[in-house]
N, C-alpha and C positions, 0 to 999 in steps of 0.2 A: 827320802820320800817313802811313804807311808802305800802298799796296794792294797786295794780290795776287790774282792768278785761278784757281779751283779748278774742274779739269775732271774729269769721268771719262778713263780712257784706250782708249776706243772705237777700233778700227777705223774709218777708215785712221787711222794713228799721223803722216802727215802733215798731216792735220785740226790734233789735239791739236798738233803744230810750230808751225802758220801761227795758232791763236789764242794762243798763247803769244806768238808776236814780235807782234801786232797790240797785245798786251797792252803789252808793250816801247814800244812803237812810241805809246802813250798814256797811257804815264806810273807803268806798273802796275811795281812793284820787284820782286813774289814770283809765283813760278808754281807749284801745289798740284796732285798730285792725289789721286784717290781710290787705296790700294794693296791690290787684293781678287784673288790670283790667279785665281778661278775666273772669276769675273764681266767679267772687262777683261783686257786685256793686261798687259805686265809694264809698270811703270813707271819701271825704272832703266831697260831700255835705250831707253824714249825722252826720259829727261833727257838722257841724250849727245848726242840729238837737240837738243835745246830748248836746251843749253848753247852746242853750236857753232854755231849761227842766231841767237845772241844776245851780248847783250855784257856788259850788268850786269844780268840777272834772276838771281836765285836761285830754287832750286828744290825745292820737298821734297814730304816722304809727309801729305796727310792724311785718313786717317794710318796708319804701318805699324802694328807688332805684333810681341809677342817669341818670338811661335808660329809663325809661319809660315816663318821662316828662322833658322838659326843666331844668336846673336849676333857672332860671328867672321864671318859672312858679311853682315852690313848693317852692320859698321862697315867690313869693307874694299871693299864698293862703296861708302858714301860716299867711303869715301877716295881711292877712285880718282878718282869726278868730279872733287872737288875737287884733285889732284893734277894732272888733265889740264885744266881749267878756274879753276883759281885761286881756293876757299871760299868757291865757290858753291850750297852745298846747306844745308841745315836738315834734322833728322831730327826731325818731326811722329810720334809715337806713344801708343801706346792701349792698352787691352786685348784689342783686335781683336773687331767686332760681325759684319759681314759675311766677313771675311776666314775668318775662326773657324768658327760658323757652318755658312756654306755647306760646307766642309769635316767638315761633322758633329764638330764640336768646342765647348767651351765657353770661351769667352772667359778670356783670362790674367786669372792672380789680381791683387790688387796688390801683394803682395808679391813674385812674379815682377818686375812692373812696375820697379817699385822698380829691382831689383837689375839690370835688363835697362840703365837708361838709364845707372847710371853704368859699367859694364862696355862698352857701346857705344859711350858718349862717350871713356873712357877708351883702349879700344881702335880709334879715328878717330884721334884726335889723337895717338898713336904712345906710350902708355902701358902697363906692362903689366897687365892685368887675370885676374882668375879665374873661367875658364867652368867651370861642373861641377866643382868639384875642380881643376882644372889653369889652373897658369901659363901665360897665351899672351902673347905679344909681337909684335907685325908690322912686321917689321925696315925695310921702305922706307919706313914711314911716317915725312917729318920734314915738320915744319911744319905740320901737319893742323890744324884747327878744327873743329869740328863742334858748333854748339848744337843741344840736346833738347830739344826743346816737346812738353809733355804736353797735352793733350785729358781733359778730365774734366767730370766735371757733380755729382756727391753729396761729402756730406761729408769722407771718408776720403780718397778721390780726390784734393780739392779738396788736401786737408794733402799728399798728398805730391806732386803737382806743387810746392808750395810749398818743400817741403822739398828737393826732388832736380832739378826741373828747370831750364832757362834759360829757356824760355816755356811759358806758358799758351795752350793753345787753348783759346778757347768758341765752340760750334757753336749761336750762334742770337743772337740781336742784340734781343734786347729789353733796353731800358736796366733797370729796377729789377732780374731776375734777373743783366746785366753786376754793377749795383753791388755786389751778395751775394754774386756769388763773387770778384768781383777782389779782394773785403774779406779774403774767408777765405782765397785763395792769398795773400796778401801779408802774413797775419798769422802763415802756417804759414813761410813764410819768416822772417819777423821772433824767431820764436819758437825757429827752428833754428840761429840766428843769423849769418844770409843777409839779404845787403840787398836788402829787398822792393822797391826803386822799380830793382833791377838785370833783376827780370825784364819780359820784353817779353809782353805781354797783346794778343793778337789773337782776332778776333772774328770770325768764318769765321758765311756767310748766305745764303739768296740773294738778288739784288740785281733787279729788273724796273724798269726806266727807262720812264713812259708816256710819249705824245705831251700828255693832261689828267687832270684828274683828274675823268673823268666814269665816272658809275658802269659801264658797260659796258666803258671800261681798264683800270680798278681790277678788274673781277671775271674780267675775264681773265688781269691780270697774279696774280691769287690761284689760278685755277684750273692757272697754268702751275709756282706754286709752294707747291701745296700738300702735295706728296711729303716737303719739309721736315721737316711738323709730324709726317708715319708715321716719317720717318728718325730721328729725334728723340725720338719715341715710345718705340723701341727700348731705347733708355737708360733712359728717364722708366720702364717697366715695371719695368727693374732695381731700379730704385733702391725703386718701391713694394713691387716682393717681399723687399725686406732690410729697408726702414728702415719699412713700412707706409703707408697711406693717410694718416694724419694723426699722422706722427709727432713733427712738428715739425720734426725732423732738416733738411728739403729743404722750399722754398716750395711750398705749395698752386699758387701761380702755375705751379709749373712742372708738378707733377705729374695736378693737378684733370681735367686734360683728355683723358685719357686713359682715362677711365672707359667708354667706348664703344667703345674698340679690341678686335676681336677673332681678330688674329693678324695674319701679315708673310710674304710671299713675295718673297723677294730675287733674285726674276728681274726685277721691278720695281725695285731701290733707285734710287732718287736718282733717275726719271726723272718725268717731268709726267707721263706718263699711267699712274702706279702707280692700282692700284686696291685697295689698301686703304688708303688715308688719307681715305675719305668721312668718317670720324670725327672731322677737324680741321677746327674750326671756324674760318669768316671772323676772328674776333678772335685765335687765334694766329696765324694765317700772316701778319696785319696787325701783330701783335708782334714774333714772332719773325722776319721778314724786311723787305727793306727795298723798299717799293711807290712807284709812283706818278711823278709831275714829277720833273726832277733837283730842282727846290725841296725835297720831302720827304724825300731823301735828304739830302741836305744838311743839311736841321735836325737829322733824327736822326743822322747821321756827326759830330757837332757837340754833341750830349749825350753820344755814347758816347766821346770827344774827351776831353771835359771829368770822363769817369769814370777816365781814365788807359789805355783804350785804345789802345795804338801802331800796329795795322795793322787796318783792315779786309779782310777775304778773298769777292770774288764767288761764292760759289755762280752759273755760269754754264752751269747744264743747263736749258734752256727754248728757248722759240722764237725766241726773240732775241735770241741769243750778241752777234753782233759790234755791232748796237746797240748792247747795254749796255756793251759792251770802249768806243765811242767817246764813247756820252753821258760816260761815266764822265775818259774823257780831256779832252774840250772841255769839257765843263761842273762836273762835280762833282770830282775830284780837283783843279784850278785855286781853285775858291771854299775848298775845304776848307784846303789849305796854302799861301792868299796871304799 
């Protein structure tokens, strides 16, 4: 199993540098961030950063969007890292929640989606593709790579990562909701007829490493990740206003909990001390993220293992970044890939 580490890109942009190589530096292969212009800084120009401080991380968006910059202009910044750093990026993308959003906009359709990733992939790798009507080409591109990992969570989603992209992002790590979707991206592939065991399935969370597992660790390490379950939320509401409360379409597991939410201010996202996620309860943020000893990590990196997950990704916005960067190095990534 493959990890990576996913930061906000907060000021100073030499922070986000030095936990990336700490990352490196303990075993971590992927370095993620979050890519929301309003909210953070730009994220391409400090993977230039993070590429030349390092030697084999890759690095990608999760995750961009096909709204917020041209599609001509996020294939040819990947391609340029990877042209000056040797295909080392991933292009992580979505419909865009926050990025969207905060920009008083609505999130891409998916049929946008769709046509955004192989146009982008297309045009990384030095192919030519059709933006808007028109033939484009990007003449310096040789040798390019660039795999699409889509991010999705409901049905429709679920088909056409399957169908269009090279990986699946899932943004929360509880094993039975992993095993229903990796079923249905691998069956929308199978069906397109794409070979399902070709896409790579990561599973992005956050991760809190205690000292025990006494309850006063445990309710800390929940209280520093429980923005997760508002982040997460966001989606889950989408999903109820298209497909309904109990439509069948999407697990109850996923969607149930969300009955208490009563709106999202993304001056808050992704941080521990958001305050609308009082609405998530101790039993999601104990599901959907990963608490406790390295022991508990470990058992559950170990089911989601064994569901054909290939990378776990740290959610590492909390009080105890470089902790979790070194438990994760000395103890839990060692037991996990001995």
């Amino acid at each position: 199993m493959d990890f990576g580490l996913v930061l906000q890109t907060d000021p100073p942009a030499s922070q986000v540098v030095s936990l990336m190589k700490r990352a490196e530096r303990n075993g971590f292969r992927y370095g993620w961030t979050f890519d929301s212009a309003v909210l953070w800084q730009e994220p391409f120009v400090i993977y230039s950063q993070i590429l030349a401080n390092t030697t084999k991380l890759h690095v990608g968006t999760m995750v961009t969007n096909p709204g917020t910059r041209t599609w001509e202009v996020t294939a040819s910044t990947f391609a340029t890292l990877n042209d000056m750093y040797g295909n080392r990026t991933v292009c992580g993308i979505g419909r865009g929640d926050s990025a969207m959003r905060v920009a008083g906009r609505r999130p891409n359709t998916l049929a946008r989606l769709g046509e955004a990733i192989d146009v982008i992939r297309d045009l990384a790798e030095g192919r030519e593709a059709e933006v808007d009507g028109n033939p484009i080409h990007i003449p310096w591109i040789k040798n390019g790579k660039l795999p699409v990992w889509m991010a999705a969570y409901g049905p429709r989603a679920l088909a056409l990562a399957g169908e269009k992209a090279d990986g699946f992002i899932l943004q929360l790590a509880d094993p039975f909701l992993t095993e229903w979707m990796v079923k249905a991206v691998r069956q929308a592939a199978q069906d397109a007829g794409r070979d399902p065991d070709a896409l790579t399935i990561c599973v992005a969370a956050p991760a809190y490493v205690t000292a025990d597992d006494s309850a006063g660790a445990l309710a800390h390490a929940r209280d520093q990740c429980r923005w997760f379950g508002g982040m997460v939320g966001n989606h889950v509401a989408d999903l109820v206003a298209k497909y309904g409360e109990h439509s069948g379409m999407v697990p109850e597991e996923l969607t149930a909990y969300i009955k208490d939410r009563q709106g999202y201010d993304y001056s808050h996202h992704g941080r521990a001390d958001n305050p609308d996620t009082a609405f998530v309860p101790d039993e999601i943020v104990d599901r959907f993220c990963l608490l406790g000893p390295a022991e508990a990590h470990i058992e559950k990196l170990r089911r989601l293992k064994d569901l054909g997950v290939d990378q776990f990704a740290v959610y590492d916005m909390h009080d105890n970044r470089e902790g979790t960067i070194d438990a994760y190095g000395s103890d839990i990534i060692p037991a996990i890939n001995a």
